[in-house]
C-alpha positions as CSV (number, residue, x, y, z in Angstrom):
1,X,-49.9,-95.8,-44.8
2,X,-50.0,-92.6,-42.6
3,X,-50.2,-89.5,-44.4
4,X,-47.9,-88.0,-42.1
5,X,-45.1,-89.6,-43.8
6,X,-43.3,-86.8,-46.7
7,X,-43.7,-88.1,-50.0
8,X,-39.8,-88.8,-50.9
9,X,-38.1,-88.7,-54.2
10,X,-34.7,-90.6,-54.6
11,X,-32.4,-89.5,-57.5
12,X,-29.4,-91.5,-58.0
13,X,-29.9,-95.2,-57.4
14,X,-26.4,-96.6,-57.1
15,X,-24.4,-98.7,-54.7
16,X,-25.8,-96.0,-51.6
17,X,-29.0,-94.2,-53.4
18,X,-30.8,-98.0,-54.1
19,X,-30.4,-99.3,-50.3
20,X,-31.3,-96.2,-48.4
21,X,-34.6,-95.9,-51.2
22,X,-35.3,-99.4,-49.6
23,X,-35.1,-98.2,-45.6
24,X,-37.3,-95.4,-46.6
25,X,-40.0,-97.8,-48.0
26,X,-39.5,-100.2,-44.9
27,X,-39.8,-97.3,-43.0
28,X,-42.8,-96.3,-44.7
29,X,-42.5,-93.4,-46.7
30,X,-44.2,-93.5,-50.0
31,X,-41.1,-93.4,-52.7
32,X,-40.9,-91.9,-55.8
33,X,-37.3,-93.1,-57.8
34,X,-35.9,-92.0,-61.1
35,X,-33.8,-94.6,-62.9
36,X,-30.9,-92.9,-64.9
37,X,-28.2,-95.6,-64.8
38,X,-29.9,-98.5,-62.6
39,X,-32.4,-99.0,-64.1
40,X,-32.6,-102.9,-62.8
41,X,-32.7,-100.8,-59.5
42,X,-35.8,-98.7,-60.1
43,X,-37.5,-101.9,-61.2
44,X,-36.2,-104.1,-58.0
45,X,-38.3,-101.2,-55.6
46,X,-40.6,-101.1,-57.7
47,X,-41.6,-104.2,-57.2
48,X,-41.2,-103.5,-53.2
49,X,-43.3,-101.0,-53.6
50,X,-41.7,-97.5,-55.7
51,X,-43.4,-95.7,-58.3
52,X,-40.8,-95.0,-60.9
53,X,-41.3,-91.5,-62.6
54,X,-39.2,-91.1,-65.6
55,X,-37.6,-87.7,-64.8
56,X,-36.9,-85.7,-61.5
57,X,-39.5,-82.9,-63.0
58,X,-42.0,-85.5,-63.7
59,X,-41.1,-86.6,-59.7
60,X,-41.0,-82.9,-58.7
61,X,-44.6,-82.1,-59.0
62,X,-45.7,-85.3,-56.7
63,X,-43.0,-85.0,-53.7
64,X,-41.8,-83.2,-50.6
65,X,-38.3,-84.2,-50.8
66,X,-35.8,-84.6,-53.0
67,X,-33.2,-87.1,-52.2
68,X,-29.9,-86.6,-54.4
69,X,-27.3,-89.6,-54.4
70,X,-25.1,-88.6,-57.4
71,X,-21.6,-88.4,-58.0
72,X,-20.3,-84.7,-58.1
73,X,-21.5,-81.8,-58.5
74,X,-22.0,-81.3,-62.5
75,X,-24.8,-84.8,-61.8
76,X,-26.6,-82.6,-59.0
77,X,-26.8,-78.9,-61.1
78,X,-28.5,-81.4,-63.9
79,X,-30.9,-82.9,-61.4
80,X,-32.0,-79.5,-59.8
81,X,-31.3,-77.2,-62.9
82,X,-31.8,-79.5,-65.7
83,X,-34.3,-79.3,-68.5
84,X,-35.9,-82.3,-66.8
85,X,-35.1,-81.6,-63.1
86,X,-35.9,-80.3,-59.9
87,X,-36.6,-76.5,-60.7
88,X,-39.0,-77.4,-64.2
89,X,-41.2,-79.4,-62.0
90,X,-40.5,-78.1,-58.2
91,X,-44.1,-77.7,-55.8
92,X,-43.7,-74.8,-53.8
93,X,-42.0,-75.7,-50.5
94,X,-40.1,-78.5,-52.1
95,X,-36.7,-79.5,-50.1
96,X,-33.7,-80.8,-51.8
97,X,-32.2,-82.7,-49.4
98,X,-28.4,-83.5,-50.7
99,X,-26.8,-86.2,-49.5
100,X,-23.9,-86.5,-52.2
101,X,-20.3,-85.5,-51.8
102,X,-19.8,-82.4,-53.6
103,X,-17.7,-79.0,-53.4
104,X,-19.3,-76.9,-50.8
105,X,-19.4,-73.7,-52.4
106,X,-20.8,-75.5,-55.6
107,X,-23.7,-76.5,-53.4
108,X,-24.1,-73.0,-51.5
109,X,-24.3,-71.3,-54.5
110,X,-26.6,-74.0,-55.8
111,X,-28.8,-73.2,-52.9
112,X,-29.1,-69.6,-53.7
113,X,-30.2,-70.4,-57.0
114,X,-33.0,-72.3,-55.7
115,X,-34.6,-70.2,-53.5
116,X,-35.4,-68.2,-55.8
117,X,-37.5,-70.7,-57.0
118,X,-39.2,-71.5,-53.5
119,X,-36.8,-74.5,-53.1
120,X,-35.2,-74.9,-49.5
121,X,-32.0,-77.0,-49.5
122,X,-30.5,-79.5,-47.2
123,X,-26.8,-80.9,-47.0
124,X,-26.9,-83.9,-45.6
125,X,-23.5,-86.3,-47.3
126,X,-23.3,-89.6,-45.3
127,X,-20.7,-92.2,-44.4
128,X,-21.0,-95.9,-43.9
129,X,-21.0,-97.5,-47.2
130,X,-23.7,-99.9,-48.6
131,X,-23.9,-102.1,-45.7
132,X,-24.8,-99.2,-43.3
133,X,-27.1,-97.9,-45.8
134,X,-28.7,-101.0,-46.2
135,X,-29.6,-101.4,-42.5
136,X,-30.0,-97.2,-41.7
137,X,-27.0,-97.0,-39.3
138,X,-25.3,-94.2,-41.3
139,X,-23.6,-91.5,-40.1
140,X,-24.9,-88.4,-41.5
141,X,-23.5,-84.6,-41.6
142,X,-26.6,-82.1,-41.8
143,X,-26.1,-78.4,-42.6
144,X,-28.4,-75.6,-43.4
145,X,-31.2,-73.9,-41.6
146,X,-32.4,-75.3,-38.5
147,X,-36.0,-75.7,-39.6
148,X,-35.5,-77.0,-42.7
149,X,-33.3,-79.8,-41.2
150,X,-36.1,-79.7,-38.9
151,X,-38.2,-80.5,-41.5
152,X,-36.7,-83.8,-42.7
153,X,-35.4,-84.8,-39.4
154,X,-37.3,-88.0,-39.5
155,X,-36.3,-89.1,-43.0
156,X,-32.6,-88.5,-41.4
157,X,-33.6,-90.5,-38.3
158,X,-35.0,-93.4,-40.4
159,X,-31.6,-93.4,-42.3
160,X,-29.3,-92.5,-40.4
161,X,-27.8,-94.0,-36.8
162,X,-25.7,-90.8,-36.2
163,X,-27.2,-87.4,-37.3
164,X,-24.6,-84.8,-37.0
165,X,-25.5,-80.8,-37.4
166,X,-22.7,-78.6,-38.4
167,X,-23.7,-75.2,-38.9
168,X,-24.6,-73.0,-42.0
169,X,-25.3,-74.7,-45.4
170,X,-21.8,-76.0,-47.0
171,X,-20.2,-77.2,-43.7
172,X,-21.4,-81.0,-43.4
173,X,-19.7,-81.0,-47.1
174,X,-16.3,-80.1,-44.8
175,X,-16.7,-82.4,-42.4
176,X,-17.4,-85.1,-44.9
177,X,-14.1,-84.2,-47.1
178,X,-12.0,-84.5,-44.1
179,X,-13.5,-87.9,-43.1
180,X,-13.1,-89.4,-46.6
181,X,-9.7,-87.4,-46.7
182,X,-8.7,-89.5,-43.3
183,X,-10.2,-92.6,-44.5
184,X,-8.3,-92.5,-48.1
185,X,-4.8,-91.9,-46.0
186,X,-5.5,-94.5,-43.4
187,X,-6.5,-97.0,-46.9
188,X,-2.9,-96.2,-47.9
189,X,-1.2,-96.8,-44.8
190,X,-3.0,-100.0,-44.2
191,X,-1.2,-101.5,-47.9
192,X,1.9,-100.0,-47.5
193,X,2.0,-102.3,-43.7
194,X,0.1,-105.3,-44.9
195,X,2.3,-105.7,-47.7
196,X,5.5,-104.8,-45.3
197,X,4.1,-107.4,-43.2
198,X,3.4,-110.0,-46.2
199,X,6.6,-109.9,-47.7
200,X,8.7,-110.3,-44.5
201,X,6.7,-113.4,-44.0
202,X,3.9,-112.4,-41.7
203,X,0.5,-114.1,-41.8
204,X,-1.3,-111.2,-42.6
205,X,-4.4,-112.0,-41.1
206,X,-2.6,-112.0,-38.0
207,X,-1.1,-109.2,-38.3
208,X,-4.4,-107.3,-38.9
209,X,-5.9,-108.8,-35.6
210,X,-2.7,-107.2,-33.7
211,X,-3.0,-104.0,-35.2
212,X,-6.6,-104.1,-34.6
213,X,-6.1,-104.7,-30.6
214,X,-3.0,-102.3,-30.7
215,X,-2.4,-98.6,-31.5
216,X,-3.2,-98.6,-35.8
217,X,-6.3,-99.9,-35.3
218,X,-9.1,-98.4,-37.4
219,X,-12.4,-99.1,-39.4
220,X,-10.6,-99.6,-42.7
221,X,-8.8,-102.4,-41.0
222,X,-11.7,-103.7,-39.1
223,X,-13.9,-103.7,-41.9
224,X,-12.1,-103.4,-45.4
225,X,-9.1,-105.0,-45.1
226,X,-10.9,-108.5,-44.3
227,X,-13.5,-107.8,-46.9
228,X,-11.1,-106.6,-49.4
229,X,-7.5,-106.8,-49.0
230,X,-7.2,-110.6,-47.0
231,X,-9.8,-111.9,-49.8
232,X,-7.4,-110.2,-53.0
233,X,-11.0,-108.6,-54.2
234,X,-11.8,-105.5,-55.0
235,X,-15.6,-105.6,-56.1
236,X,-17.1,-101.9,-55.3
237,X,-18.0,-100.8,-51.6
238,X,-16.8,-97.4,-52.3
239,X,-15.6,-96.9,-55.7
240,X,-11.8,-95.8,-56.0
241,X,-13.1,-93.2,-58.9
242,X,-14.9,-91.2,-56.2
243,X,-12.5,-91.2,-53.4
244,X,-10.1,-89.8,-55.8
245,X,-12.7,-87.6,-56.3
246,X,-13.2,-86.8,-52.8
247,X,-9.7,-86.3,-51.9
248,X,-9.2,-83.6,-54.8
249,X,-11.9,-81.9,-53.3
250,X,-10.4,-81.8,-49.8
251,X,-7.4,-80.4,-51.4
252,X,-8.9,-77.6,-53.2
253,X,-10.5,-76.4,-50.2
254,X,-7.2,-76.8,-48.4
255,X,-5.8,-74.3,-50.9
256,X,-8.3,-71.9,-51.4
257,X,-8.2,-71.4,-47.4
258,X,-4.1,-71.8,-47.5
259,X,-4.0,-75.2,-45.2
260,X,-0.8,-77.3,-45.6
261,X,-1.7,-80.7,-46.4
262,X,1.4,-83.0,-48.0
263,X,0.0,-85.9,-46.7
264,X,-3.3,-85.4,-48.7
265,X,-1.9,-84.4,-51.7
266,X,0.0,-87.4,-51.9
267,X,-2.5,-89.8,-51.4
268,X,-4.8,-87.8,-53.7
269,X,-1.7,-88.3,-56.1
270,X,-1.8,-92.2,-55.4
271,X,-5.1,-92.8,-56.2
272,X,-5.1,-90.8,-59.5
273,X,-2.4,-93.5,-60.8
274,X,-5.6,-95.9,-61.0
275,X,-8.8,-93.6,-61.4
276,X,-8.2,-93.2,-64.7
277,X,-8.0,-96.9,-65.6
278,X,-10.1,-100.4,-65.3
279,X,-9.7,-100.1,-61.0
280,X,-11.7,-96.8,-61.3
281,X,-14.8,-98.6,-60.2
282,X,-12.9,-101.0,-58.1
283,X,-13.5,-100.1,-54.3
284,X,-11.3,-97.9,-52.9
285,X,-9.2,-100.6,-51.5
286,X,-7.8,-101.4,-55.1
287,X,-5.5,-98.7,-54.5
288,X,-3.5,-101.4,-52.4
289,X,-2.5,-102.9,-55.4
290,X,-0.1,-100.5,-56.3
291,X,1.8,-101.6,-53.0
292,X,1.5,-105.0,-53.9
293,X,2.5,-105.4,-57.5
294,X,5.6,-102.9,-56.6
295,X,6.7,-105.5,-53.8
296,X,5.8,-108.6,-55.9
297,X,3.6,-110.0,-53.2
298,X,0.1,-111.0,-52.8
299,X,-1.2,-109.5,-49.2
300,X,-4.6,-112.3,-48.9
301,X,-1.7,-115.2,-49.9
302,X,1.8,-114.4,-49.1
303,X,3.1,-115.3,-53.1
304,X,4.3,-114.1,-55.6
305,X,1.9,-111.8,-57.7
306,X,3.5,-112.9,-61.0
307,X,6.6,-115.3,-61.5
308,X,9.7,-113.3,-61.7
């Protein structure tokens, strides 16, 4: 293996962090992961060629690069700040690259904190789900300084289809929030018309192939409503607990910089009626269901969700 590669660290195995460890081993990077959750993960790359370190310190002192796929912020100040993370076992020169979805000035302050400590940081959230990680043909938001995105520019190649630069530290975390905001309103309006559709006594499957080749088409009907909605399953792609997540962040940036965004709130609104309960780590598509038990009809069938 060339030593040119960066020794990489991935923290945060889950439906996006476990795939994209696996392009960075077939890519040939040597990888260093730290099981916290998935564990069954760790082992699985492992066994494709990992090393598993038990904690991000322990990983720290033996990498380059930091990879961060965690939920929200509180998950990445304990991997970087932590009594077992990033800052108790940093090498000098160490760069977290972030690729979570998290609030931006969380992460800018985060930053400051860090170079105190020698550590550069890179903002880097993606978009694609699992099946774009899997085969490195995400689309990826960079931010920061120039040459430190410099510096992991081929770890962002390897993953990445798309790479995106937006300007100072913080802003890729924008332009991510307004994508997931856009894709958790377009989600919404894609039930609400499905199950319009399906009541009225449309074959829905049609009607998503006209909408597709006319004006409303999008990716969530291209890809997720056949996937999800036409097949009645909701197993997770892109759990519904973090777009909620994701669309409360967009809306408290909207406020804090005083931007009108009704549509937003309501959709943020939407999806809090089901983070809370058992469709919280349903895709994001579960929020359908609301649409669908309201109207009595089944949007993959046609029927009757329950016998009146």
């Amino acid at each position: 293996m060339s030593n040119t590669y960066p020794r990489v660290t991935v923290a945060g195995l889950g439906a996006m962090g476990e795939p994209m460890a696996r392009v960075l081993l077939t890519g040939g990077y040597p990888v260093t992961v730290v099981p916290h959750r998935r564990r069954d993960a760790a082992e699985a790359l492992a066994a494709e060629g990992a090393t598993i370190a038990k904690t991000v310190a322990e990983a720290a002192g033996a990498t380059d690069v930091v990879i961060t796929l965690v939920p929200d912020l509180p998950q990445l100040l304990e991997v970087a700040e932590g009594p077992d993370g990033l800052v108790a076992g940093a090498l000098d020169g160490l760069t977290l690259l972030n690729m979570s979805t998290v609030a931006p000035d969380g992460l800018t302050a985060l930053a400051g904190r860090l170079a105190e400590h020698g550590i550069r940081v890179v903002d880097a959230p993606v978009s694609g789900g699992p099946a774009r990680a899997a085969d490195g043909t995400l689309t990826i938001m960079t931010s920061g300084a120039d040459a430190d995105i410099d510096h992991v520019s081929g770890i962002l190649d390897t993953l990445g289809q798309r790479v995106f630069r937006t300007g100072p530290l913080g802003t890729s975390q924008v332009a991510k929030l307004c994508n997931n905001m856009i894709a958790a309103t377009i989600m919404v309006a894609n039930a609400e018309a499905l199950t319009l559709g399906a009541k009225a006594g449309l074959d829905p499957a049609q009607l998503r192939e006209i909408v597709l080749s006319s004006s409303g088409g999008s990716t969530v009907l291209d890809t997720w409503v056949p996937r999800n909605l036409l097949r009645d399953v909701y197993e997770p792609g892109f759990a519904l607990k973090l777009m909620y997540k994701d669309a409360g962040l967009a809306r408290d940036l909207a406020r804090q910089i005083g931007v009108p965004m009704p549509l937003a709130n309501l959709t943020h609104e939407l999806y809090g009626f089901l983070a809370q309960g058992p469709g919280a780590e349903a895709d994001y598509s579960f929020v359908s269901t609301l649409f669908q038990d309201a109207a009595n009809v089944t949007i993959a069938t046609g029927r009757p969700r329950k016998e009146m």
